[in-house]
C-alpha positions as CSV (number, residue, x, y, z in Angstrom):
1,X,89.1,2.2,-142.1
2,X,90.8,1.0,-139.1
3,X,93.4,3.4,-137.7
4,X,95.6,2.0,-134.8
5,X,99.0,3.8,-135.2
6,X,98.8,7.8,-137.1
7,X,102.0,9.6,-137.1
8,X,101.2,12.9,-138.2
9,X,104.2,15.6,-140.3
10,X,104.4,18.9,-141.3
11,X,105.8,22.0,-141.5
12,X,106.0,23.9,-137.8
13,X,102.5,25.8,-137.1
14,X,101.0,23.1,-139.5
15,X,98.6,22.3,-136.8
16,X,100.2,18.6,-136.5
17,X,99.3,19.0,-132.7
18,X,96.1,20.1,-132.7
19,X,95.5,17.3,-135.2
20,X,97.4,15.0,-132.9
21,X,95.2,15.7,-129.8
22,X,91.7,16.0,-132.1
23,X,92.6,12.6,-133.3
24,X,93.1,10.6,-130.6
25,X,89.5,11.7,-129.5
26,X,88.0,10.4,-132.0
27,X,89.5,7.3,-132.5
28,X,90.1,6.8,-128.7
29,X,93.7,6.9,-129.6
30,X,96.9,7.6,-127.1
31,X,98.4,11.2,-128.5
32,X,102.3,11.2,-128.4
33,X,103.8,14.7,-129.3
34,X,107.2,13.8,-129.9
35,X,108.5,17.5,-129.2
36,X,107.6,16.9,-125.8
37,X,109.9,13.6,-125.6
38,X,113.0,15.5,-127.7
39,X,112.8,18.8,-125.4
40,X,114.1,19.0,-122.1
41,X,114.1,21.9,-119.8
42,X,115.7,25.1,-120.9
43,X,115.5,24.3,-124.7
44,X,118.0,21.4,-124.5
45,X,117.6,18.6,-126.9
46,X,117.4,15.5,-126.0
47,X,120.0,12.7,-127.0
48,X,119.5,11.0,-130.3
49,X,119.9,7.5,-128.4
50,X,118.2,8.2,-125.4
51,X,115.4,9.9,-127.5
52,X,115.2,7.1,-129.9
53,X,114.3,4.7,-126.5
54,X,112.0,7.2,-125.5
55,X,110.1,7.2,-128.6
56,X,110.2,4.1,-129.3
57,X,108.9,3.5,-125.4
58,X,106.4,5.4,-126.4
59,X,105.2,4.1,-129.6
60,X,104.7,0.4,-128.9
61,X,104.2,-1.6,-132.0
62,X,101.0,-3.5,-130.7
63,X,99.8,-0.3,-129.0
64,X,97.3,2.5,-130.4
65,X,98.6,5.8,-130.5
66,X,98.7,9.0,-132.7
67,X,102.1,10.9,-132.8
68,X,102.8,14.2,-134.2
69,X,106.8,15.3,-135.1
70,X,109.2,15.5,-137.6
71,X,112.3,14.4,-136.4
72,X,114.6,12.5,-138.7
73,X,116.5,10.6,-136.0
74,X,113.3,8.7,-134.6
75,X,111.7,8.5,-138.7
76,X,112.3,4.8,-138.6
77,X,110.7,4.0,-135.4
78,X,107.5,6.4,-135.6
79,X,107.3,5.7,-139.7
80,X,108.1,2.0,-139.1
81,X,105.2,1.2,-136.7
82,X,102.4,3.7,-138.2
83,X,100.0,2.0,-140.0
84,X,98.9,5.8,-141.2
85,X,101.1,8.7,-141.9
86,X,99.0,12.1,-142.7
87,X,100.9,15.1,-144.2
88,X,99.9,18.1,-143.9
89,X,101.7,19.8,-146.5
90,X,100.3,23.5,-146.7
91,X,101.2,26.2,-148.5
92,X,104.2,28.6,-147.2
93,X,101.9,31.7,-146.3
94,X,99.4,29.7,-145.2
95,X,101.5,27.8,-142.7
96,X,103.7,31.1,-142.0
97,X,100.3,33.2,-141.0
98,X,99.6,30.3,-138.6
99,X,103.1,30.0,-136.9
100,X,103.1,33.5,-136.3
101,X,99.5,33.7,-134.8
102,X,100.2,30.5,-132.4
103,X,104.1,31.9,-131.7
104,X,102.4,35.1,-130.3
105,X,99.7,33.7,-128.5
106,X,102.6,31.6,-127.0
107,X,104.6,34.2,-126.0
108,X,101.6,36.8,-125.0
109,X,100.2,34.7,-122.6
110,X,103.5,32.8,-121.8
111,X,102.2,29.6,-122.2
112,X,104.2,27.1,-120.9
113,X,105.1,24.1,-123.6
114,X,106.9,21.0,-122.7
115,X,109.2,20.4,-119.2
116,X,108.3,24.1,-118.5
117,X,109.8,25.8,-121.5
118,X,108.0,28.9,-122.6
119,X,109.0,30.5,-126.0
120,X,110.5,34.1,-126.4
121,X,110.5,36.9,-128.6
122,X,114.2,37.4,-129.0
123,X,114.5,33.3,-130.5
124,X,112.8,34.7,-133.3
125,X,114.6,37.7,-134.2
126,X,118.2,36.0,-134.7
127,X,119.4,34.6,-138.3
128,X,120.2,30.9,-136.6
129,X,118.0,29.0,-138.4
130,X,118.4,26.3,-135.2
131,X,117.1,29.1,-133.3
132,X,114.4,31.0,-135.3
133,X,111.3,28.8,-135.7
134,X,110.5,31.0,-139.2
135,X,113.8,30.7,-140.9
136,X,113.8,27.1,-139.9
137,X,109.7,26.7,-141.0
138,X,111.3,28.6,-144.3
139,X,114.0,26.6,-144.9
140,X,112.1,23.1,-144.3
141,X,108.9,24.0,-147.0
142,X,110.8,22.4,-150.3
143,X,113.0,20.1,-148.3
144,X,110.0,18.2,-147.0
145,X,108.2,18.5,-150.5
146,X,110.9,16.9,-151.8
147,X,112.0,14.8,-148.8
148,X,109.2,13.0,-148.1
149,X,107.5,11.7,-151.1
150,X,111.3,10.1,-151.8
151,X,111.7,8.5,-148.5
152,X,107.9,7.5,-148.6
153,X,108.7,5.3,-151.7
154,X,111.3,3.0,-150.2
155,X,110.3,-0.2,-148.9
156,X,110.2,0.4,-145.0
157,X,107.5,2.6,-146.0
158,X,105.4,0.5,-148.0
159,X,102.9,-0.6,-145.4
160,X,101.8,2.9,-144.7
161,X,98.5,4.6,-146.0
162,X,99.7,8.1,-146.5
163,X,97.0,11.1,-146.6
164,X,98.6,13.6,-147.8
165,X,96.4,17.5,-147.2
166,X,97.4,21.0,-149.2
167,X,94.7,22.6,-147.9
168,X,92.8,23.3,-144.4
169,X,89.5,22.5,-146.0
170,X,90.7,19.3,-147.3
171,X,91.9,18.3,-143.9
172,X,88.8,19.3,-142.1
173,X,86.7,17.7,-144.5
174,X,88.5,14.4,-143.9
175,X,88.0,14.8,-140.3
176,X,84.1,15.4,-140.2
177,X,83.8,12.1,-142.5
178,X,86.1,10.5,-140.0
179,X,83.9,11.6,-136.9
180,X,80.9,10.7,-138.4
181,X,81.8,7.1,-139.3
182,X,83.1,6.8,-135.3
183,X,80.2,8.9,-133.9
């Protein structure tokens, strides 16, 4: 199979990054991480126009890239040009367990993430679900179950090839066929 253009969505500490980055490796792919473009420095969002240029900037129809984010706002631009969309759709403890080990590393060893923001304990302790990355994670789990299958059916979404992985194991099986056939 010929992948040119992956966008990759999931819940928060899905491992869509990771993914992202292992990806275009493999497939000597240009990896896009769309929470870079949509945060600025000190947590501020971007602009929903000035982020839909960006994005769309940085996902050129005739180019090869992998991207990795969620945001509604630029769904019809990174969807629209995606030849593949992968899902990683695992279950709530699962994905919970792995937001909270990557959160602390993050904040433990203060790991700076995009335009120099570093995340910090206190985010996660208040009830804003704009602000805690759990509640937020929490919230999203049955939305995007029920979400995304709907919006995948409509016609701008057609062209796509959608994996779609509930498991870890499924995911990583997927990739060791993929790096084989590339190898």
């Amino acid at each position: 199979m010929d992948y040119r253009r992956i966008v990759i969505v999931g819940k928060p500490g899905a491992g869509k990054t990771t993914l992202g980055r292992l990806l275009a490796r493999i497939l000597s792919l240009e990896h896009v991480e769309i929470d870079a473009i949509h945060w600025q420095p000190n947590w501020t969002p971007l602009d929903a126009s000035t982020m839909r240029q960006r994005v769309g900037d940085a996902l050129p129809v005739d180019g090869r890239w992998v991207a990795d984010g969620n945001y509604k706002v630029v769904r019809d631009i990174a969807w629209g040009r995606a030849d593949t969309l992968i899902w990683l759709d695992y279950g709530l403890l699962f994905t919970l367990w792995r937001l909270l080990c990557r959160t602390l590393g993050r904040i433990i060893f203060q790991r700076r993430l995009w335009n120099g923001n570093r995340e910090a304990l206190s985010k996660h302790f208040t009830l804003d679900k704009d602000e805690n990355l759990f509640l937020y994670m929490i919230g999203t789990h049955s939305k995007q179950r029920r979400d995304f299958p709907e919006a995948l059916k409509e016609p701008p979404c057609s062209h796509l090839r959608v994996l779609r992985f509930r498991t870890a194991s499924e995911l990583d099986m997927w990739v060791q066929s993929l790096s084989r056939i590339c190898s």
